[in-house]
DRENMAR-189305 format. One record per atom (N, C-alpha, C, O): residue in three letters; x, y, z. Coordinates in pm, whole numbers, plus 50000, padded with zeros to 5 digits. Example, Ala and Ser with C-alpha at 12.3 -4.5 7.8 and 13.67 -1.06 7.14 Angstrom:
2
ALA513194943150780 ALA512304955050780 ALA513204967050780 ALA514244966850846 SER512854977550708 SER513674989450714 SER512905000350787 SER513415011450804 
# end
This chain:
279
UNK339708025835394 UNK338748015835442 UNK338148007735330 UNK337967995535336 UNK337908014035244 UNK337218008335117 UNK338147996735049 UNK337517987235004 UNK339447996435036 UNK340217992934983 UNK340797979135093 UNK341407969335049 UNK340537980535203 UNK340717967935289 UNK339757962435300 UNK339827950435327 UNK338457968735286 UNK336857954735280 UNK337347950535181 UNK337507938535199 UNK337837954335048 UNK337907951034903 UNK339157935234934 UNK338837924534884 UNK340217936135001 UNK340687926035037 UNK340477917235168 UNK341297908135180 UNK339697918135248 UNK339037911235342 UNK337957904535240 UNK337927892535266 UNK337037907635132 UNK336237903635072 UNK337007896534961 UNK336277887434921 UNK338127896634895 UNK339157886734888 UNK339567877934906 UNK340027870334821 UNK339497875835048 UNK340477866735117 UNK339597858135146 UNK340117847135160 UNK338087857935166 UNK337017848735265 UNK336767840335130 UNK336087843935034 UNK337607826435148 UNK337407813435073 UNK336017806935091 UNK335907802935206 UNK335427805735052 UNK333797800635098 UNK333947788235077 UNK333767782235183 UNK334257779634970 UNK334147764134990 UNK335027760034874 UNK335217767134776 UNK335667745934894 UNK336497741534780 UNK335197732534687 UNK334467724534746 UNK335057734934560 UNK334187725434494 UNK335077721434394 UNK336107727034355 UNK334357707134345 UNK334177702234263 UNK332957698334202 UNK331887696834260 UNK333227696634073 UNK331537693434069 UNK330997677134085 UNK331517667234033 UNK329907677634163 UNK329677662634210 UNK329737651134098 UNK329737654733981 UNK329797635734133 UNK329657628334068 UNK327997624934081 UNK327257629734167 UNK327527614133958 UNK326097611033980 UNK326097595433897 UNK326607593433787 UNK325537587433964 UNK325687576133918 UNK325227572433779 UNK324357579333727 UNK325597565233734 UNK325407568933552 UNK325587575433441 UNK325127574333328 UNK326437583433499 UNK326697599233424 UNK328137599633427 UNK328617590533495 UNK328857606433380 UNK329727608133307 UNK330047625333282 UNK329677632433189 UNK330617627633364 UNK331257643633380 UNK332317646033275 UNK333537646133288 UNK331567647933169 UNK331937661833059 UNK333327667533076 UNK334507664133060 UNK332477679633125 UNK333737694333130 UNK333117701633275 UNK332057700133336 UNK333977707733292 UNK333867715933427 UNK334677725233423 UNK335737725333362 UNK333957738833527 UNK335167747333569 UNK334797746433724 UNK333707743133771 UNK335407748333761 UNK335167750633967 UNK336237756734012 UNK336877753534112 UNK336607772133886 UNK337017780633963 UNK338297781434066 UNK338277788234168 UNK339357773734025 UNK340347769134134 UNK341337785134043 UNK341347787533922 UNK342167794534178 UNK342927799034093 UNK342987810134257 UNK342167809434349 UNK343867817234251 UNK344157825634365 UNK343177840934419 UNK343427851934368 UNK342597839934477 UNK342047852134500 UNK342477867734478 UNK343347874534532 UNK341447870734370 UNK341547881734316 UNK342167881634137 UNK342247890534051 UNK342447869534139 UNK342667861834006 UNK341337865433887 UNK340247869933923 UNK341697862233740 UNK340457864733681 UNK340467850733607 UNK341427843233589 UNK339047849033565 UNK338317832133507 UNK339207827133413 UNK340127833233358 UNK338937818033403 UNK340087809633333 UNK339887815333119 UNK338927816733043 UNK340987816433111 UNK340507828132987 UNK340617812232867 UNK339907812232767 UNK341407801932893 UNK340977788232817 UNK339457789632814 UNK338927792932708 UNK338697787432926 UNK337147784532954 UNK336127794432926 UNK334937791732911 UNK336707807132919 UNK335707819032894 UNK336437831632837 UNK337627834732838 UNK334897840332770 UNK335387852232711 UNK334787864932832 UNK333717863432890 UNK335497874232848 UNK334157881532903 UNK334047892432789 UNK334827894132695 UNK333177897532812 UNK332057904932697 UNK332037915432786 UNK331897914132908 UNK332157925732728 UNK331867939332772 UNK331467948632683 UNK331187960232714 UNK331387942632536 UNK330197947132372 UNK328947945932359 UNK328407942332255 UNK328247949232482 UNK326827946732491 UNK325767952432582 UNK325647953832703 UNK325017955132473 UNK323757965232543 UNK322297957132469 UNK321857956532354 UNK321857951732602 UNK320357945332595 UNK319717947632663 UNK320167951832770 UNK318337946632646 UNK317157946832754 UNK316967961532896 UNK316957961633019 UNK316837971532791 UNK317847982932849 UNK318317981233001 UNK317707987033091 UNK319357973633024 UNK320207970633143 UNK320867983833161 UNK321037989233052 UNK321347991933279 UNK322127999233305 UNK323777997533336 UNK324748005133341 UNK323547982833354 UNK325307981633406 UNK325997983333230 UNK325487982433119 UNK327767986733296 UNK328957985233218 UNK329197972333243 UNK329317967933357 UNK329277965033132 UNK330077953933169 UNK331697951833154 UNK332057952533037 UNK332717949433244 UNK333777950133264 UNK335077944333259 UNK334807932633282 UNK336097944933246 UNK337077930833218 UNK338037934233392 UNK339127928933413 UNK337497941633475 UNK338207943033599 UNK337747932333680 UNK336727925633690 UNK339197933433752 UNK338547921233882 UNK337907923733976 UNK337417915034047 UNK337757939034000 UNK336407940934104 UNK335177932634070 UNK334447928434160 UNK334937930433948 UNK333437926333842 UNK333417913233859 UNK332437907333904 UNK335077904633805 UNK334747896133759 UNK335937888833872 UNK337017894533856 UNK336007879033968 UNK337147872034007 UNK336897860234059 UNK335787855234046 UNK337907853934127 UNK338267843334167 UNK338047846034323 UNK338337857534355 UNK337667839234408 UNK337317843434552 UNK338437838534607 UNK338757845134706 UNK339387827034577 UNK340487822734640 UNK340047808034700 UNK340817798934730 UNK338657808134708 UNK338517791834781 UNK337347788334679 UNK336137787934704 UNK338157785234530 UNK337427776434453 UNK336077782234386 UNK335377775034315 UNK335777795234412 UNK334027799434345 UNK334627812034288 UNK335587819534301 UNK333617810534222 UNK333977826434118 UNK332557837334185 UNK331437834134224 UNK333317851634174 UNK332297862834190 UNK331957876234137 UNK332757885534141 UNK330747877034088 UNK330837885533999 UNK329857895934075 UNK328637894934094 UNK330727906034112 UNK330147918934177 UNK329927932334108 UNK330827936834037 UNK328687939334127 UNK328497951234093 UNK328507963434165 UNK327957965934272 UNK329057969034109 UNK329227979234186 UNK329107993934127 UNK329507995334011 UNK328498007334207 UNK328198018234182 UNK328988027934208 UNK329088029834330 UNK329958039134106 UNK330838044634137 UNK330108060434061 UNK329748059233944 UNK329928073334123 UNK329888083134085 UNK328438080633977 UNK328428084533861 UNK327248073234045 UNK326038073633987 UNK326198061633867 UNK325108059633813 UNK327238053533815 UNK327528046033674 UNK327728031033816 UNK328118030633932 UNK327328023533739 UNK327278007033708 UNK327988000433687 UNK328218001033566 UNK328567993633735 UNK329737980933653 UNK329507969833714 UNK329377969533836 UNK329407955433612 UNK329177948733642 UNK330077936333559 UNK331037942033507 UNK330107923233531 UNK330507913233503 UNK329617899533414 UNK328657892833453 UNK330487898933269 UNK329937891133196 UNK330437875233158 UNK330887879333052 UNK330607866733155 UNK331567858033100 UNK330367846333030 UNK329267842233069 UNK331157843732916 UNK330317835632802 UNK331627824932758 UNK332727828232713 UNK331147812032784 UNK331607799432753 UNK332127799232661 UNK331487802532561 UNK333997794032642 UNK334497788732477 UNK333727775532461 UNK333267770932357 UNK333677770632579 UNK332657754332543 UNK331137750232514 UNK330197757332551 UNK331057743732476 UNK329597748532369 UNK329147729732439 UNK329907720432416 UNK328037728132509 UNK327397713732508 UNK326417710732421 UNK325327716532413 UNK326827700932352 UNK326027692432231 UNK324897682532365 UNK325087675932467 UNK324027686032303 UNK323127669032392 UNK323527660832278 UNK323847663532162 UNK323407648832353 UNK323817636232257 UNK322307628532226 UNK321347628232302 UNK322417623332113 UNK321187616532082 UNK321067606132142 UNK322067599232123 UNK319987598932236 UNK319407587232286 UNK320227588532396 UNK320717578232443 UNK320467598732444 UNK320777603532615 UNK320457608932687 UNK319267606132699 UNK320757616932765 UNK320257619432863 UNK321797630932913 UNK322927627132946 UNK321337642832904 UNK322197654332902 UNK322167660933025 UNK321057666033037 UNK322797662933111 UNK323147678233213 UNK323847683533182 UNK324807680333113 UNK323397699633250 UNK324187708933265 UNK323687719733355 UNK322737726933326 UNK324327720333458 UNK324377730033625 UNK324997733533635 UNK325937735033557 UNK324837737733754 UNK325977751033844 UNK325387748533998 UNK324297743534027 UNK326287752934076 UNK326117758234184 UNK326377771334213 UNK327397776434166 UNK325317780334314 UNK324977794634309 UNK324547797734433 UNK323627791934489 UNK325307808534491 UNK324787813234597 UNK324387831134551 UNK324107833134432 UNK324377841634637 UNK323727852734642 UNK324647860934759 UNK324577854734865 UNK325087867134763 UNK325507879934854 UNK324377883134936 UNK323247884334889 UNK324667884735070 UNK323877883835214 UNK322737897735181 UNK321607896635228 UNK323017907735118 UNK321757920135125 UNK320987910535143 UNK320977898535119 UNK320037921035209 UNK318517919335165 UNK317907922535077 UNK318317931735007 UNK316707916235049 UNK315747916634924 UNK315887932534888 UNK316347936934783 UNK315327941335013 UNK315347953935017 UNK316127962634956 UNK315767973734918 UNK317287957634943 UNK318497964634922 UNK318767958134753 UNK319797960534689 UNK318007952734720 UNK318747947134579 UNK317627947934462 UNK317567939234375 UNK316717959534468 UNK316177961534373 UNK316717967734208 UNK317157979134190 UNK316527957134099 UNK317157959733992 UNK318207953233971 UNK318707955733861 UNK319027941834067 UNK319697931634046 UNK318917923733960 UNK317697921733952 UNK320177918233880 UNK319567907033793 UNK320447896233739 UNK320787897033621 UNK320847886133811 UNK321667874933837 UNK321467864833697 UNK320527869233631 UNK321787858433664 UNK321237847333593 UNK322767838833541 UNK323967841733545 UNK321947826833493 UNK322817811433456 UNK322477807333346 UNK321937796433364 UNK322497810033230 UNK322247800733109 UNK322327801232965 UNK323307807932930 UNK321657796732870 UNK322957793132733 UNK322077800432623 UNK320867802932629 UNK322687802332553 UNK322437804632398 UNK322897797732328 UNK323957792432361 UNK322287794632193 UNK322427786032085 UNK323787789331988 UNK323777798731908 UNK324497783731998 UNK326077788631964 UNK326137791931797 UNK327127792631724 UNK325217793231778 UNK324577794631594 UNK324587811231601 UNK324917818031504 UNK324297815031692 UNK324017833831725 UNK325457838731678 UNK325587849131613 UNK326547830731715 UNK328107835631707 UNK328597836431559 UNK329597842431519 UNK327767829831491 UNK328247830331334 UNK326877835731291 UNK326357826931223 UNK326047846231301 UNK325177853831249 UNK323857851131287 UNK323307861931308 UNK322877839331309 UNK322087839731358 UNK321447842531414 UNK321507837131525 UNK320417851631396 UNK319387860531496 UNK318857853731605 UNK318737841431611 UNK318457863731715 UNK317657854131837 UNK316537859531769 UNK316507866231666 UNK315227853831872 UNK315237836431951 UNK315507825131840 UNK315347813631880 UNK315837826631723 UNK316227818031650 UNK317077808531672 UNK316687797131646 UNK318377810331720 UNK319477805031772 UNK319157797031900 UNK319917788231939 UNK317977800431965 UNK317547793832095 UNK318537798232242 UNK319727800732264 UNK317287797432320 UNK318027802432489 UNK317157793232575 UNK315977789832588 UNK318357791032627 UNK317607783632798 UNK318187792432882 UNK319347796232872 UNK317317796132976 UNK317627801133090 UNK317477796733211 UNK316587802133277 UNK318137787533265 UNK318307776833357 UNK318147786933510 UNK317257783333588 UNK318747795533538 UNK317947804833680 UNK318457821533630 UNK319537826033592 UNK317247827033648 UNK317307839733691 UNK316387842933762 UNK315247838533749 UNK316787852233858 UNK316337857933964 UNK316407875233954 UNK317277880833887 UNK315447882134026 UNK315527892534021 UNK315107898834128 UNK314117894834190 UNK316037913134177 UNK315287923034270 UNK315287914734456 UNK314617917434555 UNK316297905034434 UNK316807896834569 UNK315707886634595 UNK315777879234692 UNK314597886134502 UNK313697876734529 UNK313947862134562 UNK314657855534485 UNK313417856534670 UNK313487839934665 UNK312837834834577 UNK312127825834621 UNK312737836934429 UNK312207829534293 UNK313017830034203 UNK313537839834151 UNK313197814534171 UNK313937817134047 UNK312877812533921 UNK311837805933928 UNK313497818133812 UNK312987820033655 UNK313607807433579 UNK314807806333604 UNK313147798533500 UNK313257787133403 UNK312587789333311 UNK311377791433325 UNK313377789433156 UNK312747796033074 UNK313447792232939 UNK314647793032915 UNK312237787232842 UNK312847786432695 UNK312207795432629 UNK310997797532641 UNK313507805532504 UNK313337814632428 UNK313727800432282 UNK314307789632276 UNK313017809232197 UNK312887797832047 UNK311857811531941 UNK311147821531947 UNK312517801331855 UNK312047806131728 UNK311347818831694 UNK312437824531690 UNK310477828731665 UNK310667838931597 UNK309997847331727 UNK309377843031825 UNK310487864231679 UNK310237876131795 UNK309297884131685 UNK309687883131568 UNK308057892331710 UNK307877884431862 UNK306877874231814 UNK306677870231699 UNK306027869331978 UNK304887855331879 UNK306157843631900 UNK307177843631969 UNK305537833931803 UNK306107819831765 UNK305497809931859 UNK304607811431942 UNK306147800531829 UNK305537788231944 UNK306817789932109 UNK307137781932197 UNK307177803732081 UNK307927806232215 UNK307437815232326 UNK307707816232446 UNK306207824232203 UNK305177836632276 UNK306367843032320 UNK306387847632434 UNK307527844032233 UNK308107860332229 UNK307687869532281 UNK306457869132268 UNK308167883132365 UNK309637881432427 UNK309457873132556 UNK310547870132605 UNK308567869332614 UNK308107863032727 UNK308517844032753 UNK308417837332855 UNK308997839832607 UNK308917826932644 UNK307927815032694 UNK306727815532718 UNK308857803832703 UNK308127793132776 UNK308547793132882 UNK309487785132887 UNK308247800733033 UNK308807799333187 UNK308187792533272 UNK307217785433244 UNK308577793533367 UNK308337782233491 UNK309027792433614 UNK310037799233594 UNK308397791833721 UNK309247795133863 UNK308927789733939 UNK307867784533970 UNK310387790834000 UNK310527781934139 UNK310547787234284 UNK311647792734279 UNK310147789134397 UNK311217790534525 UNK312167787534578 UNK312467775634583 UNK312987797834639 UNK314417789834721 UNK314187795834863 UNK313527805734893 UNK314917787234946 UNK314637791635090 UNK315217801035140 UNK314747807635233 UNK316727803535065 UNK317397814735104 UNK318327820235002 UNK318007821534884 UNK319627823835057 UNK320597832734943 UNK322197822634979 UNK323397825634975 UNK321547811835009 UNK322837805235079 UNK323367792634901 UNK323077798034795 UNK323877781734891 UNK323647775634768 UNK322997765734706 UNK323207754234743 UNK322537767134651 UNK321417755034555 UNK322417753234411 UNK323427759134374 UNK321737743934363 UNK321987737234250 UNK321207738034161 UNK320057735034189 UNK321507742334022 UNK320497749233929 UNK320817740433811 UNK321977738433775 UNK319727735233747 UNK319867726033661 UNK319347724133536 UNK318207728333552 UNK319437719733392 UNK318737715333289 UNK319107703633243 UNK320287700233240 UNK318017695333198 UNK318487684833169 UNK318047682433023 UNK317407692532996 UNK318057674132910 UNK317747675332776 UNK317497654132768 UNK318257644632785 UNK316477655032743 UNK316027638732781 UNK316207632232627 UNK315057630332588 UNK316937629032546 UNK316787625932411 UNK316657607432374 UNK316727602632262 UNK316537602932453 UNK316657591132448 UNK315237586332374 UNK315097575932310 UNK314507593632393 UNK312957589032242 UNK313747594732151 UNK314377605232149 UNK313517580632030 UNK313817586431887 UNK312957599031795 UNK313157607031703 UNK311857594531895 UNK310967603731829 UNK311317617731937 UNK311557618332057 UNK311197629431813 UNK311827640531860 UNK310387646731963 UNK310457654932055 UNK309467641531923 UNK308507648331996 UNK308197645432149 UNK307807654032229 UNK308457629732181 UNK308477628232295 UNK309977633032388 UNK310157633332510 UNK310687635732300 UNK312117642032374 UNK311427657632454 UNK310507665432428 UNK312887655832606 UNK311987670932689 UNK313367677232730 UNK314447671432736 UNK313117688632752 UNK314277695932811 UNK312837701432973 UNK311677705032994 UNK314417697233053 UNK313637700633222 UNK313857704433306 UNK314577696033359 UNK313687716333399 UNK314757726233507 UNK314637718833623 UNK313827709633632 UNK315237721533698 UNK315837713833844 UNK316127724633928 UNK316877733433886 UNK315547725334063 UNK316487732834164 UNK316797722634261 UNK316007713734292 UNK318107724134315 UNK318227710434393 UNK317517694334356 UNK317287684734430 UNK317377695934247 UNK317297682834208 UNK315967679034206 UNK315717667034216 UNK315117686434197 UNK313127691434200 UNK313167696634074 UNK313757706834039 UNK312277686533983 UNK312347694733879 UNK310787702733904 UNK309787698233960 UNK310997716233842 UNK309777728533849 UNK309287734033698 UNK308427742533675 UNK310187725733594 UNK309837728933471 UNK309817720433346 UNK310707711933357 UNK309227719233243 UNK309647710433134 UNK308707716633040 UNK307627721533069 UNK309367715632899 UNK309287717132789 UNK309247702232668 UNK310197694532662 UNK308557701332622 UNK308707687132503 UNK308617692032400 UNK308237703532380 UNK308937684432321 UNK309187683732173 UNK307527686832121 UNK307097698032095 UNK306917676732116 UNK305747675532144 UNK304897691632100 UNK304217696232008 UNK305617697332273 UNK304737713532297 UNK305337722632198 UNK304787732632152 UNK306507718432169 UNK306667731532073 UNK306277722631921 UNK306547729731825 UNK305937714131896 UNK305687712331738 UNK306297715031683 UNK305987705531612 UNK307147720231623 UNK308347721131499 UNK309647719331520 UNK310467725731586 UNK309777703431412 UNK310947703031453 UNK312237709131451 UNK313117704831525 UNK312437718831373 UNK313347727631338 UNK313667734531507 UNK314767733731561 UNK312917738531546 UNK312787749831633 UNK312937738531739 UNK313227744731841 UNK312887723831773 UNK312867717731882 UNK315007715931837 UNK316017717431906 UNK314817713031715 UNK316417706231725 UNK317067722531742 UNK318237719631767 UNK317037733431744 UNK317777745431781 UNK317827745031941 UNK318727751831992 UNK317077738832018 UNK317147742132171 UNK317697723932178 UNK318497722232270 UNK317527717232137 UNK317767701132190 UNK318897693932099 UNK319707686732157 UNK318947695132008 UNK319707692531914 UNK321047700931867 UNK321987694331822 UNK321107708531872 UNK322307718431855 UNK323327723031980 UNK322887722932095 UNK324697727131951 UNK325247730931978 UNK325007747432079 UNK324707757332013 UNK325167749032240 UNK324757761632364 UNK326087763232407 UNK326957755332370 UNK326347773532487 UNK327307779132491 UNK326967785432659 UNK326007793132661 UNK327607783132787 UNK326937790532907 UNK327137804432891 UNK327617810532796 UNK326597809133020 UNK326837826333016 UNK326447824433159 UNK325587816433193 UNK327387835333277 UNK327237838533389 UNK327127855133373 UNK327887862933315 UNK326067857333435 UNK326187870633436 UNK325387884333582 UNK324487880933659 UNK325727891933583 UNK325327902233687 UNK324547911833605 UNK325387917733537 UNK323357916433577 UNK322827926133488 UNK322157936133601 UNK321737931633707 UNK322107949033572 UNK321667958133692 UNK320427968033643 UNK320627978833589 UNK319237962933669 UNK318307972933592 UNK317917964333507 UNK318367952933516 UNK316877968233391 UNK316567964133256 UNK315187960133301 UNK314777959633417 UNK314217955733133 UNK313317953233193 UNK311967947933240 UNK310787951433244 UNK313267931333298 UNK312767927233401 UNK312677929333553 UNK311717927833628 UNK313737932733574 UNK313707935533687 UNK313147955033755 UNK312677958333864 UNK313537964233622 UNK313847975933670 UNK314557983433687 UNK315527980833617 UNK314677990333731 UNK316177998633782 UNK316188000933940 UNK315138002634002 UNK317998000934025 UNK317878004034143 UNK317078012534183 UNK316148016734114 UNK317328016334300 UNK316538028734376 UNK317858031734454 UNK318978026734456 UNK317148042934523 UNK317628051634645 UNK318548042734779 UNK319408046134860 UNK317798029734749 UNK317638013334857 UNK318778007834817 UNK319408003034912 UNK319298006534713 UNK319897995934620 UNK321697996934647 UNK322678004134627 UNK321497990734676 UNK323457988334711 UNK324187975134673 UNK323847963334660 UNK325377982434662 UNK326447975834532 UNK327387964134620 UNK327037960134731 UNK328407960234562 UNK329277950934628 UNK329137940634685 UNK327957937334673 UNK329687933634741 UNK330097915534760 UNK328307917734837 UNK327627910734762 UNK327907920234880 UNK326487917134948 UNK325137915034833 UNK323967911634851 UNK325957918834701 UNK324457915234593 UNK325327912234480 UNK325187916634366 UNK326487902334534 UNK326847898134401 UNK326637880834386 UNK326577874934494 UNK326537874234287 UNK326207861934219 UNK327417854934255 UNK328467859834212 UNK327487844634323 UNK328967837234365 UNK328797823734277 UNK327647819534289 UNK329427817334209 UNK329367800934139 UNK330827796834183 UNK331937802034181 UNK330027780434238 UNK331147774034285 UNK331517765134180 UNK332557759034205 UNK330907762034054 UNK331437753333958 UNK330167756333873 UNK329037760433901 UNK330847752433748 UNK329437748133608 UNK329897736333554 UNK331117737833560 UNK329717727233512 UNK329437712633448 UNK328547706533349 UNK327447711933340 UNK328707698933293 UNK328047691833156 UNK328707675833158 UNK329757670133128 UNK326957671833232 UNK327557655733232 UNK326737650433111 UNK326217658733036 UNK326537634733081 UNK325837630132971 UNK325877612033054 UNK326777608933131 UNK325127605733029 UNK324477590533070 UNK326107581932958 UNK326207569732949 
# end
């Protein structure tokens, strides 16, 4: 039985995407996930990572396609799942790295849905969408290297998390480990559009902003300005990020499951595309 939900949960194509056009803009790079169900991410476009232990998270992270796959109709899904009391879950981190361009005007989204559980049932899930400063990969310590965290959500909540990590742990003008955040509401677990945008078009670095979006509402912003140093503004605005999709189970923000907490396609993170447009 287990082994035919596993391909019935396979087979259910949810939607063909692409990632939208927007007038003035100019679509980058994209993935939207096209490839056969049960397939794994495009290994050109991504690494997955399974060398990592942060924020004491409980999941394994995995290179199986239970963790990490292709749904068959265009979205990728990254499911966790609980086998004999142990965790496994799914990591993948971008070969493509988005530069904002100077005196532009930068995106970079996704589209994201949620596995049908209920809130109830998904305590210690911990979903999230967003980048690190591609400076971390050749030695650079965090928050040094800089993080945006464009949505995380936790524990099946209808809130998502927008959030800049920067310059030194703990303290700094980032108030380490806590950041600069913002949250939002969503109405359900069905898909929204999760967004950052990087406004560089003031020469002056201070009036430049980086700004979160859900469906196209922005609920957050950061300026140059608020953080005062420019060093630490050109590491989040100026430099070279790298995405990251990921499933984390436990840790702590969110916690750890319970007794409640159940695994598989019902509390896993589905993306129908990621993108990086520019004006």
């Amino acid at each position: 039985m287990a082994a035919l939900v596993y391909l019935l949960a396979l087979s259910q194509a949810a939607w063909a995407w692409e990632a939208p056009t927007y007038p003035g803009f100019k679509l980058i790079w994209q993935d939207n996930f096209a490839g056969a169900a049960g397939a794994m991410p495009s290994s050109e476009n991504w690494d997955i990572v399974t060398d990592i232990s942060v924020n004491n998270e409980l999941q394994k992270y995995t290179t199986s396609n239970r963790n990490l796959q292709m749904s068959g109709g265009q979205t990728l899904q990254i499911v966790p799942w609980r086998e004999n009391g142990i965790w496994t879950s799914g990591r993948l981190e971008s070969k493509y790295t988005v530069t904002p361009e100077a005196g532009c005007l930068t995106i970079a989204e996704a589209q994201i849905r949620f596995g049908s559980n209920d809130g109830g049932s998904k305590q210690g899930m911990w979903p999230a969408f967003w980048m690190l400063g591609d400076s971390i990969r050749s030695g650079t310590g965090w928050p040094e290297c800089g993080e945006i965290d464009i949505l995380e959500t936790v524990n099946g909540e209808l809130e998502g998390f927008g959030t800049l990590h920067c310059d030194v742990f703990p303290g700094g003008v980032c108030n380490e480990p806590n950041g600069r955040g913002h949250t939002v509401s969503f109405p359900d677990q069905e898909w929204h559009t999760w967004r950052v945008t990087w406004d560089l078009q003031d020469a002056d670095w201070r009036g430049q902003s980086i700004a979160w979006f859900r469906d196209g509402e922005q609920f957050h912003e950061v300026t140059g300005a608020d953080i005062g140093v420019e060093g630490v503004w050109s590491s989040v605005a100026h430099s070279p990020m790298f995405f990251i999709l990921n499933m984390a189970v436990g840790g702590n923000l969110p916690g750890d499951p319970n007794d409640s907490t159940k695994d598989g396609y019902g509390s896993m993170m589905e993306v129908g595309y990621v993108a990086h447009y520019t004006q």
